[in-house]
C-alpha positions as CSV (number, residue, x, y, z in Angstrom):
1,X,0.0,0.0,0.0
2,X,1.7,3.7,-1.2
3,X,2.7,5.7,2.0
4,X,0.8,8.4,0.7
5,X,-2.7,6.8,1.1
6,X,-5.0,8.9,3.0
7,X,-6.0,6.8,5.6
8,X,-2.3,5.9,6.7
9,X,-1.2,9.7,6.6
10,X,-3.9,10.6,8.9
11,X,-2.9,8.2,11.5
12,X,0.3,9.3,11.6
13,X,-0.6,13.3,11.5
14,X,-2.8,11.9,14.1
15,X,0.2,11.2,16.2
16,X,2.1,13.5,15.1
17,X,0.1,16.5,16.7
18,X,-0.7,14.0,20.1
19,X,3.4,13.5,20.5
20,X,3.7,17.6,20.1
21,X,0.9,18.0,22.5
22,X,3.1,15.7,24.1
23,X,6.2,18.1,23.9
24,X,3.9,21.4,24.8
25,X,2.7,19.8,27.9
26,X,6.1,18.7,28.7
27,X,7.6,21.9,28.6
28,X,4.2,23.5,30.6
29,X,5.2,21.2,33.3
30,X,9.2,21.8,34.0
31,X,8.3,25.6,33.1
32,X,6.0,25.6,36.3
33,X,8.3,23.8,38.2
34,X,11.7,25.5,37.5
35,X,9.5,29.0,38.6
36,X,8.6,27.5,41.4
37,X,11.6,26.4,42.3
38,X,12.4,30.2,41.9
39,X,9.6,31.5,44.3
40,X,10.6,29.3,46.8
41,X,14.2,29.9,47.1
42,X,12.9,33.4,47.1
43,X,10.7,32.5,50.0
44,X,13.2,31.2,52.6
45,X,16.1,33.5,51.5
46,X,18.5,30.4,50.7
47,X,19.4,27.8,47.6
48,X,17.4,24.7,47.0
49,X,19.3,21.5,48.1
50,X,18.2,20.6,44.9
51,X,20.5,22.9,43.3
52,X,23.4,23.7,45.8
53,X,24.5,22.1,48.8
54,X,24.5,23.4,52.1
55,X,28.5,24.2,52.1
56,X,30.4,24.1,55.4
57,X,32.0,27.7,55.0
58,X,30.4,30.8,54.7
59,X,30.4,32.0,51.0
60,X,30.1,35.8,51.2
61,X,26.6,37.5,49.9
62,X,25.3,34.0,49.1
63,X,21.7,35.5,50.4
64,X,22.1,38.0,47.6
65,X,23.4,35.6,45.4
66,X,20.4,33.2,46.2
67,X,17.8,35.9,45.4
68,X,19.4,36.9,42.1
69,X,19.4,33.2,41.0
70,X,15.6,33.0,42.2
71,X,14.6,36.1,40.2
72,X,16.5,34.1,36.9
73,X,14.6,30.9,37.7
74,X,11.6,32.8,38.0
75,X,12.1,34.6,34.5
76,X,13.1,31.5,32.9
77,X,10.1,29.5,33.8
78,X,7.7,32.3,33.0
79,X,9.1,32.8,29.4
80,X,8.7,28.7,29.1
81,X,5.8,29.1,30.5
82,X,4.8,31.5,27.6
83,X,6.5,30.2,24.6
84,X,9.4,33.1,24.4
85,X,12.8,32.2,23.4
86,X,12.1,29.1,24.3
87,X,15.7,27.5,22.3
88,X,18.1,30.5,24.2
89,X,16.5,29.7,27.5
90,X,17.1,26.3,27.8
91,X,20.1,26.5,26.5
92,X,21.4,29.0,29.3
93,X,19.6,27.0,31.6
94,X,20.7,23.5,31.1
95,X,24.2,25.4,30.4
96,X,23.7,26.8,34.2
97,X,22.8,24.1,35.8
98,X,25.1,21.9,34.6
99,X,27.8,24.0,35.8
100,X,26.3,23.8,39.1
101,X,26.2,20.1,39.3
102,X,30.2,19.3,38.2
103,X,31.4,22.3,40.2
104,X,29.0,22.6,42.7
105,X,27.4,19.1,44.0
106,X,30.1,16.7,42.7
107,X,33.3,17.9,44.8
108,X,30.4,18.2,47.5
109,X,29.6,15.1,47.9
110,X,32.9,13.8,46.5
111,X,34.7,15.3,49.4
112,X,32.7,17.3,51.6
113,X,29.6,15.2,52.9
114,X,29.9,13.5,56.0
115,X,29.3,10.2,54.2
116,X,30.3,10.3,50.8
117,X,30.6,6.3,50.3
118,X,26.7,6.4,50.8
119,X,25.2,6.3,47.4
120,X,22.0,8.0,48.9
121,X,23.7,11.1,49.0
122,X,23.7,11.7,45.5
123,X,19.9,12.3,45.0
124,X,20.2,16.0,45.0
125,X,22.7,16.1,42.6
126,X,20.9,13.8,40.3
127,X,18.2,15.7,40.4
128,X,19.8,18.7,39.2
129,X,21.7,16.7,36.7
130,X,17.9,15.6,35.6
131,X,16.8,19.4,35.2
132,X,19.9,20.2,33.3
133,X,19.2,17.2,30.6
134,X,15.4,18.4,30.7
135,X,16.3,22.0,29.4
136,X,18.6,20.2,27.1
137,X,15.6,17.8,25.7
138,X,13.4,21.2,25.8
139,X,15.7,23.2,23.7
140,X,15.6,20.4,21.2
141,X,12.3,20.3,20.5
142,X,12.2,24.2,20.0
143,X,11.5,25.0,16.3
144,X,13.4,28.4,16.3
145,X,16.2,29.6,13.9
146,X,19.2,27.9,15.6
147,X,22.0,29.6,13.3
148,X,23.9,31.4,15.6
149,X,27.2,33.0,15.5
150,X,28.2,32.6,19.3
151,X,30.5,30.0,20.3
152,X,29.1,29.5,23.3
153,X,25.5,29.2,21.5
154,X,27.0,26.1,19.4
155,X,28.9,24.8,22.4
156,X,25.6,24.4,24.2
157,X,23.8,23.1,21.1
158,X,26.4,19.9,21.1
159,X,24.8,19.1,24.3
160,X,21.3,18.6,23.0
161,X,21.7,15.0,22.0
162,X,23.2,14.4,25.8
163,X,20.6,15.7,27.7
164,X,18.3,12.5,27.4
165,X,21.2,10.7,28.8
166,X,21.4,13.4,31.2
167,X,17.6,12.9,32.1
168,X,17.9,8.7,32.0
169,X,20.8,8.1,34.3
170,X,19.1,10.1,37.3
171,X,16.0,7.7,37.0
172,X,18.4,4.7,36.6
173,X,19.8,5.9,39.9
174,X,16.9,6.3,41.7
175,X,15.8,3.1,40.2
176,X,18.9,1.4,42.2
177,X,18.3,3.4,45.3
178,X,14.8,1.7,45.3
179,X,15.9,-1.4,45.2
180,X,19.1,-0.3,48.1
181,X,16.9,1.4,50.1
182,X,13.6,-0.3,49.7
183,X,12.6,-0.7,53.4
184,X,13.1,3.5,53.5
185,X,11.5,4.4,50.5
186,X,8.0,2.0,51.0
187,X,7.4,4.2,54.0
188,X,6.8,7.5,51.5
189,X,3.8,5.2,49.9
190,X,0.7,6.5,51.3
191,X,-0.7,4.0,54.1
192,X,-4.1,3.1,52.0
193,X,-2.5,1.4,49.5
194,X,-1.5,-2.1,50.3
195,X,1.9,-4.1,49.4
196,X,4.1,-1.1,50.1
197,X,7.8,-2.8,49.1
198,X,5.8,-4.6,46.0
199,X,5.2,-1.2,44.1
200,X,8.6,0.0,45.9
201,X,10.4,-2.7,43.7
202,X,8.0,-2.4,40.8
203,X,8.5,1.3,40.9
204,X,12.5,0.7,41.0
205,X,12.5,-1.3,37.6
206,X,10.4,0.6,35.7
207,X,12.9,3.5,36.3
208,X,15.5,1.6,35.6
209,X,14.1,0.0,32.5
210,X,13.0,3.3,31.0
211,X,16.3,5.1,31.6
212,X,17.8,2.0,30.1
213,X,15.2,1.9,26.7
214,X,15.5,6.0,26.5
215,X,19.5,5.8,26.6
216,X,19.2,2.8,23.7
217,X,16.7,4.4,22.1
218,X,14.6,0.9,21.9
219,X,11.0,1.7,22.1
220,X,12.2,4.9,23.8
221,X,8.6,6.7,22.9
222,X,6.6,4.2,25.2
223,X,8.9,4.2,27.4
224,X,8.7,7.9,28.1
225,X,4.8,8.2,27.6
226,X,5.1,5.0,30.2
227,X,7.6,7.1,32.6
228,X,6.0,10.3,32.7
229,X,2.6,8.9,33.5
230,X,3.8,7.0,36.3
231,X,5.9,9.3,37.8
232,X,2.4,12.0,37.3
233,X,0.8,9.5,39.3
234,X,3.5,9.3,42.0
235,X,2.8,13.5,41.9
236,X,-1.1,13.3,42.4
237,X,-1.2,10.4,45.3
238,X,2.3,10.8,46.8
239,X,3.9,14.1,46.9
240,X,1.0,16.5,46.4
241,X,-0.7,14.7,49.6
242,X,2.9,15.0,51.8
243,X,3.2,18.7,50.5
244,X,0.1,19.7,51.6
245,X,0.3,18.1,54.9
246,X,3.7,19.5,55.2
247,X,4.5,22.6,53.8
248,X,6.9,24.1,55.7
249,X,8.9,21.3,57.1
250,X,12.5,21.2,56.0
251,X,12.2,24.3,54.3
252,X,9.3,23.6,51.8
253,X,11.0,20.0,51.0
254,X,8.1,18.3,50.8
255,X,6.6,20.9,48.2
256,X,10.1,21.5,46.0
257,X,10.1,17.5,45.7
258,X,6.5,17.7,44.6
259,X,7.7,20.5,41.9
260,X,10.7,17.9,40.7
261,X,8.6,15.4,40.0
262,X,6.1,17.4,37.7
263,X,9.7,18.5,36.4
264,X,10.4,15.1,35.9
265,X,7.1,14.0,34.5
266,X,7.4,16.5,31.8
267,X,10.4,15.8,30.7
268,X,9.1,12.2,29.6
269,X,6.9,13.5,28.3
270,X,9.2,16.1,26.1
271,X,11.3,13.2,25.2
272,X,8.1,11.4,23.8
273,X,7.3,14.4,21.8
274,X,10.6,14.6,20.5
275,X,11.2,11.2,20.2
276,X,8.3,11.7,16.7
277,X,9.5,12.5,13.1
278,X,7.6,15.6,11.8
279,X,5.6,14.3,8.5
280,X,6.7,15.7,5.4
């Protein structure tokens, strides 16, 4: 049957615009959650653990530093949030926050944390490794002129392919601290739903498998739809539940690890969108 029979190209326009829907929705979600991020470093006058560690020494005007970075966060997810530069943005973003990780988080917990053979201690910085790849994987799917003459511009653009491997080895991580930790992590499943280290371990090897098929690239667009829709799940019975009950606690940790995962989420789903050939 010729490719271009009518019923055949309508399934695949057909999925076409639901895998950019995909991509739009994707980038909706980490725009929301990098501002967010924002307002609540703003709030309590200090860094996310998520992005920077709590260093031993005193690093001069770090409050002013902290609320600079804030106000950034703030104007990066907005212009997400709103479809505006969406390719320069994400560059700089993932750019920023990769720098963060390698020079920030990794001789932290290389050589500064109390317990740096613990592989627990990693989950901040993996997280932030996640973000970077996300704004990588969201700068990829922006259909903007990308002829630029700055160095800096193409240096970041290299990074575009990375940042799904960026995204895939923080849920392969936290797919092994599941199955390390389980005992731990089956406490955060709410108390109404039975067979707490069952989903702990079934939770643990669909990150790992999903990380593993989005790396390979074998069946990597189910395996994102797959990992964004569980891990929006986890966000609607798991962390939206322990942020509202705890707000404040640990300085909003409850609610920024709510945030990450509908960061997370979305960048499944971006990948997904990506992941589709535009019909010609």
């Amino acid at each position: 049957m010729p490719r271009s029979f009518a019923p055949y190209r309508f399934i695949h326009l057909s999925l076409y615009i639901n895998m950019h829907g995909l991509t739009k929705a994707g980038r909706l979600f980490y725009a929301v959650a990098i501002a967010a991020t924002g307002f609540q470093q703003l709030f309590y006058g200090q860094f996310s653990r998520m992005l920077f560690p709590t260093w031993p020494i005193h690093v001069p005007g770090i409050r002013w530093i902290a609320d600079f970075g804030s106000l950034l966060l703030i104007y990066a997810g907005g212009l997400l949030l709103f479809s505006r530069k969406i390719l320069l943005v994400s560059l700089a973003l993932g750019g920023c926050l990769l720098i963060l990780f390698l020079f920030s988080y990794v001789p932290y917990d290389l050589f500064i944390f109390p317990f740096p053979k613990t592989f627990g201690i990693w989950t901040n910085a993996l997280k932030e490794l996640a973000l970077s790849g996300g704004a990588f994987i969201i700068a990829g799917s922006a259909t903007e002129d990308r002829e630029n003459n700055s160095s800096l511009f193409r240096l970041l653009s290299k990074l575009i392919p990375i940042g799904r491997i960026f995204f895939s080895v923080t849920m392969i991580s936290f797919g092994i601290m599941h199955l390390l930790y389980t005992d731990m992590i089956s406490q955060l499943v709410p108390g109404w739903i039975p067979a707490h280290i069952f989903w702990t371990y079934l939770a643990g090897l669909s990150l790992i498998a999903s990380g593993v098929a989005i790396i390979l690239k074998i069946g990597s667009k189910l395996a994102a739809v797959l990992l964004g829709s569980m891990i929006l799940v986890w966000l609607i019975f798991l962390h939206i539940p322990r942020a509202v009950s705890q707000p404040f606690t640990d300085r909003g940790n409850e609610v920024i690890s709510a945030f990450s995962a509908l960061a997370f989420s979305g960048i499944a789903f971006a990948i997904a969108g990506t992941s589709v050939k535009k019909i010609k």
